[in-house]
One Martini backbone bead per residue (centre of mass of N, CA, C, O) as a GRO file, in nm:
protein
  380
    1UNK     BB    1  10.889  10.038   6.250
    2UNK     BB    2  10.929   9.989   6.560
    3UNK     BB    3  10.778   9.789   6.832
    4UNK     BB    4  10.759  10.043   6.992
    5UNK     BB    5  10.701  10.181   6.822
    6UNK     BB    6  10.399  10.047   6.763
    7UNK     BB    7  10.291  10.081   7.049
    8UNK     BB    8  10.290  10.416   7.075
    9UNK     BB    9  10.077  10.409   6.891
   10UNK     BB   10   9.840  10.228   6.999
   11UNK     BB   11   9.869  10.424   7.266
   12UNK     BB   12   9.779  10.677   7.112
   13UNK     BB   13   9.493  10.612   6.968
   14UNK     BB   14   9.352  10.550   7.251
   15UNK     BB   15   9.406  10.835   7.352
   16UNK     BB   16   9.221  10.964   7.150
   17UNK     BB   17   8.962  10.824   7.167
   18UNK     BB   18   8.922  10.868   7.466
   19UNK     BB   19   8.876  11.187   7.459
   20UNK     BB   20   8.685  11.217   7.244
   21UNK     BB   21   8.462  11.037   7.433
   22UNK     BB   22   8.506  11.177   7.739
   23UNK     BB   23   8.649  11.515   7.680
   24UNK     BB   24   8.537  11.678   7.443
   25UNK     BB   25   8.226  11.713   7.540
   26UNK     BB   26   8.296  11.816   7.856
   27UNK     BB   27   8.485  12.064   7.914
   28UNK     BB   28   8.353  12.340   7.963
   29UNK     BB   29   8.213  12.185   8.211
   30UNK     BB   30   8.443  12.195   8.372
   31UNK     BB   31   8.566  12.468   8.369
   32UNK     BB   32   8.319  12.616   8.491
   33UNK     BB   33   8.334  12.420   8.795
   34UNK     BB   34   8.627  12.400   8.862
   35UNK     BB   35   8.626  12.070   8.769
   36UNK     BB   36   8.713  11.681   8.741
   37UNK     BB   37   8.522  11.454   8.780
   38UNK     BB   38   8.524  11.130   8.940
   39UNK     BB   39   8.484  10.991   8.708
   40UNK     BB   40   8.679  11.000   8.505
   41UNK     BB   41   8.918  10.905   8.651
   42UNK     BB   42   8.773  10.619   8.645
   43UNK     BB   43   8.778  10.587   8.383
   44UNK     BB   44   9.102  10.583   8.327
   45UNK     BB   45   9.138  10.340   8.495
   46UNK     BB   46   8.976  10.151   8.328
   47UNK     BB   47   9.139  10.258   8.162
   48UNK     BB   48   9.510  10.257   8.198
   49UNK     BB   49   9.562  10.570   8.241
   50UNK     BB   50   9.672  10.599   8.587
   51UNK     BB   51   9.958  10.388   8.556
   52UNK     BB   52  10.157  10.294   8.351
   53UNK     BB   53  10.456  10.252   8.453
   54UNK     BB   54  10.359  10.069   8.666
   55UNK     BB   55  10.349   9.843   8.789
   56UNK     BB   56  10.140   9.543   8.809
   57UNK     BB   57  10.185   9.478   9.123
   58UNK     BB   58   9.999   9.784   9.124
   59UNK     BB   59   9.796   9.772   8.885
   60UNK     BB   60   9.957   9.864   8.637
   61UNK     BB   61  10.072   9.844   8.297
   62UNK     BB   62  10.387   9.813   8.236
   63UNK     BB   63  10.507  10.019   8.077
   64UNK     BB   64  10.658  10.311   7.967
   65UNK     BB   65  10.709  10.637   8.080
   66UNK     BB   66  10.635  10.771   7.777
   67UNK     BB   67  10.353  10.731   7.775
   68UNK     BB   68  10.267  10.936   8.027
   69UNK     BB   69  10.354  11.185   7.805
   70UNK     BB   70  10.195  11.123   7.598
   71UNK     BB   71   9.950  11.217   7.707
   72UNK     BB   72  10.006  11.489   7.828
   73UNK     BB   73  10.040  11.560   7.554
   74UNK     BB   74   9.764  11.550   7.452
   75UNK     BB   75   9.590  11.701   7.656
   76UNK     BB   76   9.733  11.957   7.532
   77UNK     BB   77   9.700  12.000   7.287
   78UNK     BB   78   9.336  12.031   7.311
   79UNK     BB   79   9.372  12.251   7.579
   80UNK     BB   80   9.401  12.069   7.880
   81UNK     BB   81   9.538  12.165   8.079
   82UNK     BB   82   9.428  12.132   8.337
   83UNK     BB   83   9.416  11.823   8.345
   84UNK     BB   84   9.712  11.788   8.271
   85UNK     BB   85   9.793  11.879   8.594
   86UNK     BB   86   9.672  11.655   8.704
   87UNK     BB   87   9.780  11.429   8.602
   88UNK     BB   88  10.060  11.470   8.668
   89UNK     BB   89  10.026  11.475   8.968
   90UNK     BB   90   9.944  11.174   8.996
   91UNK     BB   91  10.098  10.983   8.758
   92UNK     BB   92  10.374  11.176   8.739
   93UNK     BB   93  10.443  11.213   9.082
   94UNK     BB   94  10.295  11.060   9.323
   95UNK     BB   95  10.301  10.734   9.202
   96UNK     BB   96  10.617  10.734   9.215
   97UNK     BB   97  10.734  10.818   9.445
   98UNK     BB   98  10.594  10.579   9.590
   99UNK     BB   99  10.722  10.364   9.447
  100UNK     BB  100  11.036  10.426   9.536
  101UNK     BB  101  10.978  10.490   9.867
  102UNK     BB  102  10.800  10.262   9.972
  103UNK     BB  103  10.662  10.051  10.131
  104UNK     BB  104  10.486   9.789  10.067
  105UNK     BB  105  10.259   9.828  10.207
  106UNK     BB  106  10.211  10.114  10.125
  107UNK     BB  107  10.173  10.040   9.812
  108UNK     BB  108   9.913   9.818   9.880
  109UNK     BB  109   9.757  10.043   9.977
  110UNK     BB  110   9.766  10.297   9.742
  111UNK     BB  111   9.818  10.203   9.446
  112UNK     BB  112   9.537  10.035   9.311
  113UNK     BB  113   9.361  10.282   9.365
  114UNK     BB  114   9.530  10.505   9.172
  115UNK     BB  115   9.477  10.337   8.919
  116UNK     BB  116   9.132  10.360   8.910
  117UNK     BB  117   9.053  10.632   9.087
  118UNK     BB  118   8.978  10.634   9.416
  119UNK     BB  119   9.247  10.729   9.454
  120UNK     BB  120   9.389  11.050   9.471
  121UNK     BB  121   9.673  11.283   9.397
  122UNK     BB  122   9.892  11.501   9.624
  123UNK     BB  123  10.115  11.776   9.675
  124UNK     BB  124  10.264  11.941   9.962
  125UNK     BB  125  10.499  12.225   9.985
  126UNK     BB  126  10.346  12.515   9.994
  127UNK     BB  127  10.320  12.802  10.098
  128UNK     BB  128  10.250  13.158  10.209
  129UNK     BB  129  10.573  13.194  10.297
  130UNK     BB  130  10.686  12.887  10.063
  131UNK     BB  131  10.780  12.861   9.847
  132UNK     BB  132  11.046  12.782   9.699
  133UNK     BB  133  11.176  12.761  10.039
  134UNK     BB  134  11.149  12.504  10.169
  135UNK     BB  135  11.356  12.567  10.409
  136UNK     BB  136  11.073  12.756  10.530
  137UNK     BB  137  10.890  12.576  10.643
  138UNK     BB  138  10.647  12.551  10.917
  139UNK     BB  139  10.558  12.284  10.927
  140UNK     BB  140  10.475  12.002  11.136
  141UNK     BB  141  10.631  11.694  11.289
  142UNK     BB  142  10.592  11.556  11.603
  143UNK     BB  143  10.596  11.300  11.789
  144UNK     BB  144  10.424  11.030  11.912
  145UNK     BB  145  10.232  10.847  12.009
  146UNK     BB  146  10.176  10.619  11.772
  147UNK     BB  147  10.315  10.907  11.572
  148UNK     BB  148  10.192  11.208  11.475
  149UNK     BB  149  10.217  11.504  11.430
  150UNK     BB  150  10.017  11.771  11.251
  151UNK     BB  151  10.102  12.136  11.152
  152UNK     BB  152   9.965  12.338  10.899
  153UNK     BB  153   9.999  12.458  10.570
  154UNK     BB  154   9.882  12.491  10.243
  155UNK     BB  155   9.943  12.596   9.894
  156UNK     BB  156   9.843  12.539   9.625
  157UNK     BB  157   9.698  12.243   9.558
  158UNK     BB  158   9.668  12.023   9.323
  159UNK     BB  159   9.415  11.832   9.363
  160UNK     BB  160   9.311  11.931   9.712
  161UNK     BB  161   8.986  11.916   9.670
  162UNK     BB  162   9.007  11.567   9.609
  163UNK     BB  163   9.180  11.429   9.753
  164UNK     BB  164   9.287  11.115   9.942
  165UNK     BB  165   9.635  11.193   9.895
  166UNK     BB  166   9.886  11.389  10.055
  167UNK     BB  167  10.196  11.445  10.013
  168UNK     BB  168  10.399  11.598  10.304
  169UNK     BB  169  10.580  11.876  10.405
  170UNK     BB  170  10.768  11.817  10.713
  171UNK     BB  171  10.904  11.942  10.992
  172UNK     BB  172  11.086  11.729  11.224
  173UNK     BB  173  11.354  11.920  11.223
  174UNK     BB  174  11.407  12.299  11.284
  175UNK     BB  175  11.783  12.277  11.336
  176UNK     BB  176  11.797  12.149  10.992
  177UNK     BB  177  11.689  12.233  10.786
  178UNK     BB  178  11.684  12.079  10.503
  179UNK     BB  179  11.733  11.784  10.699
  180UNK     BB  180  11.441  11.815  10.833
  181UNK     BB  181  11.284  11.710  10.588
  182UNK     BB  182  10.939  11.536  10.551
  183UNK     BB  183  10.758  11.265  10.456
  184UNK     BB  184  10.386  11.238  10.431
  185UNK     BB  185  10.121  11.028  10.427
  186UNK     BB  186   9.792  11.201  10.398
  187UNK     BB  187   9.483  11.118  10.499
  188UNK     BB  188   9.208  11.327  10.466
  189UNK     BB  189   8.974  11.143  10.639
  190UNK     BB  190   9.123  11.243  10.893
  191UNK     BB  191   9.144  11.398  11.171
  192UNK     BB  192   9.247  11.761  11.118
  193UNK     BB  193   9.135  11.806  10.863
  194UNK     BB  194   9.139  12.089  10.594
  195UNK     BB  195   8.935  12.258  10.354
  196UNK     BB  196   8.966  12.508  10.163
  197UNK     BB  197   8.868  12.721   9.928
  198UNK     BB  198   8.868  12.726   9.590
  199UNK     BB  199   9.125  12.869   9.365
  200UNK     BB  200   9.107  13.124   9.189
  201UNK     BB  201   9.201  13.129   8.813
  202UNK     BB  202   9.299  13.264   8.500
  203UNK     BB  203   9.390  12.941   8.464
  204UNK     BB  204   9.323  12.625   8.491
  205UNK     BB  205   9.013  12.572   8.608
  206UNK     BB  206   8.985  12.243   8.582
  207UNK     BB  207   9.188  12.276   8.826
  208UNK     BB  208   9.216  12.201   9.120
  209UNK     BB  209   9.292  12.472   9.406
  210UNK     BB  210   9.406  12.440   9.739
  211UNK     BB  211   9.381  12.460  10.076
  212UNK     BB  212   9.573  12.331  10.355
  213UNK     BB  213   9.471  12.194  10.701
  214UNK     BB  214   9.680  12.105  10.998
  215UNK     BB  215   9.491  12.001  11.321
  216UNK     BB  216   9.616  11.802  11.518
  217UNK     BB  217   9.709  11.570  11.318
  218UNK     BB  218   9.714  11.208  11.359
  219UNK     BB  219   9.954  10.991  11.247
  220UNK     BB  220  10.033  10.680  11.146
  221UNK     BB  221  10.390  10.551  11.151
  222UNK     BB  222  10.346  10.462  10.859
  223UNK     BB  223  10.327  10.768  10.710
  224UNK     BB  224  10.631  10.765  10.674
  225UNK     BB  225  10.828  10.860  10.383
  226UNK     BB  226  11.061  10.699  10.427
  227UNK     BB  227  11.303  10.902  10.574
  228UNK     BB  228  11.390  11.063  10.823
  229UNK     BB  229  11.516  11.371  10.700
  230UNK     BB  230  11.487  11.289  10.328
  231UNK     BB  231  11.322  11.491  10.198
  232UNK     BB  232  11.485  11.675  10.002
  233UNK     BB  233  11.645  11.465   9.840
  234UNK     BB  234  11.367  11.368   9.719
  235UNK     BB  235  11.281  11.626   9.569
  236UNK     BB  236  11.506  11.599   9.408
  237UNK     BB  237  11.484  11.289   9.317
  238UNK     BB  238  11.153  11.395   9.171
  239UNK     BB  239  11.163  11.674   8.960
  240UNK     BB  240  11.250  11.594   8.673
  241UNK     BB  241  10.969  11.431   8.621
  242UNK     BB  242  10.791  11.692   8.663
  243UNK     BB  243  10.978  11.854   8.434
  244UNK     BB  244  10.871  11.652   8.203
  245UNK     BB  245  10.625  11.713   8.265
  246UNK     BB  246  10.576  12.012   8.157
  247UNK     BB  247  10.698  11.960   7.901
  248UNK     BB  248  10.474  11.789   7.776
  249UNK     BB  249  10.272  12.046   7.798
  250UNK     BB  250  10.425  12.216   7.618
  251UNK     BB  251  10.454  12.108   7.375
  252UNK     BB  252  10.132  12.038   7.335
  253UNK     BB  253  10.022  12.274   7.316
  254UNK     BB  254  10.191  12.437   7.083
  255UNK     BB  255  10.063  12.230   6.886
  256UNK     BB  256   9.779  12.335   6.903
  257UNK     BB  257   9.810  12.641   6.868
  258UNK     BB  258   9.919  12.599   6.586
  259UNK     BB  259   9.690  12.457   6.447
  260UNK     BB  260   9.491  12.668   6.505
  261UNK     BB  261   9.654  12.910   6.341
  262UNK     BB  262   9.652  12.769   6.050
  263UNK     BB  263   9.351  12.736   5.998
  264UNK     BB  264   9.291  13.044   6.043
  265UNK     BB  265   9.471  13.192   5.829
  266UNK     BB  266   9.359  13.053   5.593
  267UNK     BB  267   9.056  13.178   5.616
  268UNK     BB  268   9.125  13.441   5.704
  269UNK     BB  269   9.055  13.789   5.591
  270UNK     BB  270   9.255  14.076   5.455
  271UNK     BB  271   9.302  14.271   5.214
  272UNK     BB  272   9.226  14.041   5.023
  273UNK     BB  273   9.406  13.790   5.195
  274UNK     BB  274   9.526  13.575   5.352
  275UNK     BB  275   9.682  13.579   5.607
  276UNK     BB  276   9.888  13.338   5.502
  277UNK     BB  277  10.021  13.542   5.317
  278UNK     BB  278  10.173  13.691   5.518
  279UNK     BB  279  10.465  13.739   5.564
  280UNK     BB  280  10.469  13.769   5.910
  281UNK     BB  281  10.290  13.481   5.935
  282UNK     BB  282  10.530  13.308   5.789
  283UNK     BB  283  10.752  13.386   6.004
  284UNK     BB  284  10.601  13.300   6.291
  285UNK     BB  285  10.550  13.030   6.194
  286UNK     BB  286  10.822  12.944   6.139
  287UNK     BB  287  10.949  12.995   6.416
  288UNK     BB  288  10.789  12.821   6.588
  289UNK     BB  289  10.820  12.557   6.467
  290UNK     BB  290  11.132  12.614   6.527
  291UNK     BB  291  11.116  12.571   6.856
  292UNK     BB  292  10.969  12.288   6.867
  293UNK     BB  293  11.170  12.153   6.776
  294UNK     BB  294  11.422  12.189   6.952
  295UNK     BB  295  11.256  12.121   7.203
  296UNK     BB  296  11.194  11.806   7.114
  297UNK     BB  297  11.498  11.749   7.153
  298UNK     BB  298  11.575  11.812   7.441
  299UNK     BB  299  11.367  11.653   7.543
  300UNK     BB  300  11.442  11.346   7.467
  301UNK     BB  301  11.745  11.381   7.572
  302UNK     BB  302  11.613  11.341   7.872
  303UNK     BB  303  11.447  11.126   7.860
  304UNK     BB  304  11.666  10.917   7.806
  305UNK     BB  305  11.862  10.987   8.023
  306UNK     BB  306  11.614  10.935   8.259
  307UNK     BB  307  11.624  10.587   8.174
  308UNK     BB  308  11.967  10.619   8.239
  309UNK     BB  309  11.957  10.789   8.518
  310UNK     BB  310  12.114  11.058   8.369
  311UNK     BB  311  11.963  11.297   8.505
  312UNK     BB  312  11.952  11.585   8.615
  313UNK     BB  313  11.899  11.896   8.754
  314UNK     BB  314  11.995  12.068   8.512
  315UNK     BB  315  11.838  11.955   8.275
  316UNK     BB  316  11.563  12.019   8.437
  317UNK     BB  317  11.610  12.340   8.425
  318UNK     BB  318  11.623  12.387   8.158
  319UNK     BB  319  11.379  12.268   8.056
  320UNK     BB  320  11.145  12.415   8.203
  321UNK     BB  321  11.246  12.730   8.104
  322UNK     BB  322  11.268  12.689   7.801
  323UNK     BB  323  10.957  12.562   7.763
  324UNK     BB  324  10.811  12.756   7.900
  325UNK     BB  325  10.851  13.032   7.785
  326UNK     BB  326  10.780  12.929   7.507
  327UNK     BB  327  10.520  12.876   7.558
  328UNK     BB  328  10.423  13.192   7.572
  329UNK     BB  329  10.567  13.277   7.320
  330UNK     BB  330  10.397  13.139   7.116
  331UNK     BB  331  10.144  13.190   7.176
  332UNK     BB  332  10.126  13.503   7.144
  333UNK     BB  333  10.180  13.453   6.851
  334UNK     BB  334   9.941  13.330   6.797
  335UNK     BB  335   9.723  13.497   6.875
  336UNK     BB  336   9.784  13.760   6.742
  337UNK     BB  337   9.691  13.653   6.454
  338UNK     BB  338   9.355  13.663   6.548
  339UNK     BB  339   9.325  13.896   6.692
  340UNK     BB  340   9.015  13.991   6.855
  341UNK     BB  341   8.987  13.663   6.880
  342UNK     BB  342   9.210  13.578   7.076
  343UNK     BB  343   9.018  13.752   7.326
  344UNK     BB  344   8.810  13.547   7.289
  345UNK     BB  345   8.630  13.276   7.427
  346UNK     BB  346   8.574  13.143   7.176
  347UNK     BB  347   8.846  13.100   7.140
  348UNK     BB  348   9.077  12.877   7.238
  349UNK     BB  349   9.355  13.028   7.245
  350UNK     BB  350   9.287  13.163   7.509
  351UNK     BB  351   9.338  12.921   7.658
  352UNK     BB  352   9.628  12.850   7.589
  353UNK     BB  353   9.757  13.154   7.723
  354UNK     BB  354   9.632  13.107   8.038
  355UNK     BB  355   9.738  12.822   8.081
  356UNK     BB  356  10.065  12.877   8.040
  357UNK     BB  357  10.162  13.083   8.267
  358UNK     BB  358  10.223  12.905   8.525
  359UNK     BB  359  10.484  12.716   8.378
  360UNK     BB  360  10.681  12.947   8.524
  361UNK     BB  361  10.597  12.862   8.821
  362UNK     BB  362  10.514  12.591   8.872
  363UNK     BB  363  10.796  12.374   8.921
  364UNK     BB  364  10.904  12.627   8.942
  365UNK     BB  365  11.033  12.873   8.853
  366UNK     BB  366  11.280  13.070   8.646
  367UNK     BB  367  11.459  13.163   8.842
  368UNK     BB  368  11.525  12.922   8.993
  369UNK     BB  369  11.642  12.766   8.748
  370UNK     BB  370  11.858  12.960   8.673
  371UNK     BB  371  11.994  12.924   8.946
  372UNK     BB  372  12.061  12.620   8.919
  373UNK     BB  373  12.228  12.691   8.668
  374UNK     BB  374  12.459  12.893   8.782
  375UNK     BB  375  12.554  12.656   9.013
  376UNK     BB  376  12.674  12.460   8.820
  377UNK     BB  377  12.887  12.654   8.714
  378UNK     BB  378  13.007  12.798   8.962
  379UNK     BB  379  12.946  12.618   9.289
  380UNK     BB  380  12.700  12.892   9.414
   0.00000   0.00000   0.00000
């Protein structure tokens, strides 16, 4: 074992403890409440895992970017979609942002208390019109004297019940497409901001999901991420990293539902036999098996490239379709083995069934990253 895997030990067993002793215990609680209190939040900042691969210079732990996949997917593994979702999106997408894009000022404003859990994150895309179509969003962000006028709403928008900063897609510029969309930090706690009601979802309960509305909300001029005008060159330039969070999600549920799986067959019978004896859950257990080896393989190798700057968008979609599809597709061949065991919520892998479903939807469809792998062949 090198001195690497010997840290990435270290900080495996630490996240195991920490999870055993703060969220398995109350994840049911969480789930129904449809959201992860502050509290826990704090608690994870506390122990240093809300900001893991950040600089030390703004509060973080200063590890290897790769601990904080590690994560999610151990939050994965254990059931807790709804969680990993949440985490991915304050710790490995909205706090990387900051970090790549912000000003000092910006990043001394916001990173330290992202680290600690006191300021949450999310991004906000989506619109009512305008799903994977970002260049068709509707929201607006005007100059004014002072700063910017924000008006317009956004949905499905993860931690958005929660957040106290969420980084706002808006066009700028509405005669430029794709490039006049611009990105802004917007403080919630300032007047114009409202958020509707939370919105139920199938599964991932336990992660709040809000619509977001900007009325006539004023941003001061420091308001605004990056260059005016630069937004979506940044969304293609930081969605890798999103789409290697789904992925490490996929990966970590595939393996929960697989362990509770071999637990179930072992155990129960039917026909006087062992479920584990019977040929074809042989076969599909031993499917199962080999498609997550093969996915933790190109997983491994996106990693790598990314470490190397050298991750395309072509990479992160072929990533992202290939892992979530399987994901959905693995679990449902686990649950079948449960037989009408594995459609009542008394069995975990119906949690792990339901919360599956999204990840071939949120952070690009399926349809959307085929295309964009159609168009790295094609040119067009």
């Amino acid at each position: 074992m090198t001195a690497t895997d010997e840290n990435t030990q270290l900080f495996h067993d630490m996240i195991c403890r920490f999870l055993e002793q703060e969220a398995d215990p109350h994840y049911d609680n969480w789930e129904a409440a449809h959201q992860v209190p502050r509290d826990f939040w704090l608690k994870l900042g506390e122990a240093g895992m809300l900001a893991i691969d950040l600089s030390e210079d703004y509060g973080g732990t200063g590890a290897d970017f790769g601990i904080t996949q590690l994560v999610i997917e151990e939050i994965s593994r254990r059931g807790f979609g709804g969680l990993a979702s949440g985490y991915n999106i304050h710790s490995n997408i909205v706090i990387p942002y900051l970090e790549h894009l912000a000003t000092e000022a910006q990043k001394h404003q916001w990173l330290p208390r992202m680290a600690t859990g006191e300021v949450m994150g999310a991004i906000a895309m989506t619109e009512p019109g305008a799903g994977s179509d970002l260049a068709a969003m509707k929201t607006r962000a005007q100059k004014v004297e002072g700063g910017w006028q924000l008006d317009g709403s956004k949905i499905f928008i993860t931690n958005g019940m929660m957040a106290d900063l969420v980084i706002v897609c808006a066009k700028t510029d509405p005669s430029a497409g794709a490039k006049g969309v611009s990105l802004f930090l917007v403080d919630t706690h300032l007047p114009g901001f409202s958020r509707g009601k939370a919105i139920n979802k199938i599964g991932q309960h336990a992660s709040d999901t809000a619509e977001l509305f900007f009325d006539a909300m004023i941003l001061p001029d420091d308001a605004l991420l990056g260059q005016e005008g630069s937004g979506f060159g940044y969304l293609m330039q930081e969605l890798p990293r999103e789409r290697l969070g789904v992925g490490s999600q996929a990966l970590g549920a595939m393996e929960g539902a697989l362990a509770l799986t071999l637990d179930y067959v072992k155990e129960r019978k039917a026909f006087g036999q062992r479920i584990a004896d019977f040929q074809n859950t042989r076969f599909k257990l031993a499917e199962v098996r080999a498609q997550i080896d093969m996915a933790r393989a190109y997983f491994d190798r996106c990693v790598s490239k990314y470490r190397q700057g050298q991750m395309t968008p072509t990479d992160a979609a072929i990533l992202k379709l290939q892992l979530s599809e399987m994901q959905c597709k693995t679990i449902d061949e686990c649950l079948q083995l449960f037989g009408g065991y594995g459609y009542t919520l008394e069995y975990p892998i119906s949690r792990f069934y339901v919360d599956a479903r999204i990840q071939t939807i949120y952070a690009g469809t399926s349809e959307i990253m085929k295309e964009v792998i159609a168009r790295s062949l094609l040119g067009k």
